[in-house]
N, C-alpha and C positions, 0 to 999 in steps of 0.2 A: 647523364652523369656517370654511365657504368662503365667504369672502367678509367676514369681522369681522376686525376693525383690533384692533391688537395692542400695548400701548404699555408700556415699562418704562424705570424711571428710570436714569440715565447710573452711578448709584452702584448700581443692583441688575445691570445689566449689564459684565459680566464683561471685554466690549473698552472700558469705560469712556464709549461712545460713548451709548450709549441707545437703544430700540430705539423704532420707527414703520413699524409694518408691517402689510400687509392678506396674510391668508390667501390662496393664490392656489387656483383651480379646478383639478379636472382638468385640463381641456380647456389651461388656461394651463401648467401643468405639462409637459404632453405637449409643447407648442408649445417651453416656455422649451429642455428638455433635445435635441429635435428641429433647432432652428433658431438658438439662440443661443450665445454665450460669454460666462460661464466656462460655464453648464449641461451644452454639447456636454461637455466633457473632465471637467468634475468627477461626472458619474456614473459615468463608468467606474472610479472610486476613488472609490465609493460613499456619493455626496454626491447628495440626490436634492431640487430646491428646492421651499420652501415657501411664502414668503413675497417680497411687492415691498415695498421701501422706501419709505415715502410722505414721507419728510423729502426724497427729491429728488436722493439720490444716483444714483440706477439701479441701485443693488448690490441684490441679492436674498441670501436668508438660504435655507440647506438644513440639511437633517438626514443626518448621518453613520449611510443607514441598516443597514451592518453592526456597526455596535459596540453595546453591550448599554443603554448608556445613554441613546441616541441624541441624543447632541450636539447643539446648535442652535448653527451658527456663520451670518458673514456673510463670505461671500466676495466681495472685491472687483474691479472689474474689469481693474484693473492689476495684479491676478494673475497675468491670460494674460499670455505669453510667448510672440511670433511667432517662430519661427524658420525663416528665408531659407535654401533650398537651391536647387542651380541649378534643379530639377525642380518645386518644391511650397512653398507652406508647412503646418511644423508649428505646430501649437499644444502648449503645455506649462502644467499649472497648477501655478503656485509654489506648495505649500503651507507656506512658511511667513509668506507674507502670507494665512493664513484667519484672520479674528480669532471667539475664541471667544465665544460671547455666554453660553450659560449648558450646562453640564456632563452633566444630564441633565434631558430633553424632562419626564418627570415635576416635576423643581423649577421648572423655567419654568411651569407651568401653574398652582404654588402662587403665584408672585408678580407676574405678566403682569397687568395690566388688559385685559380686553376686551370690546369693543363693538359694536354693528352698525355 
């Protein structure tokens, strides 16, 4: 899958938006959860990403990978949540701006187009 574009219609997708997404690599994986937001805070509540958005957004798509069905949602990046102390900032992920795209990782793959 690493590296093939991922495309689903706005009515087969479940946040209604529709999906355009390229598979991301390892390497991009390690990098997004390592060095970026939401990825820094949302794996530690076991959201691990998958997916860049090629439609332009910059949101990337992750898989919820504790739970049995493995979720495919798209979390956005007005998510995070800076919060100002006198010493630091935190970071906080809203979840309830994750929008779900499709329920379980097995049905997405029955109706997903994908491509190189």
């Amino acid at each position: 899958l690493t590296g093939c574009y991922c495309e689903l219609s706005e009515d087969l997708d479940r946040s209604e938006i529709g999906v355009d997404m390229q598979w991301m690599t390892p390497s991009q994986i390690i990098s997004e959860v390592t060095e970026a937001y939401p990825a820094k805070i949302a794996i530690a509540l076991s959201y691990i990403p998958i997916g860049i958005c090629m439609a332009g957004t910059g949101d990337y798509y992750f898989i919820k990978f504790n739970a049995i069905d493995l979720p495919i949602v798209r979390i956005p990046h007005n998510a995070v949540k800076i919060i100002h102390d006198s010493l630091q900032e935190n970071y906080h992920l809203m979840e309830e701006k994750i929008e779900l795209v499709c329920p379980k990782l097995a049905n997405f793959f029955e109706i997903v187009e994908i491509s190189e």
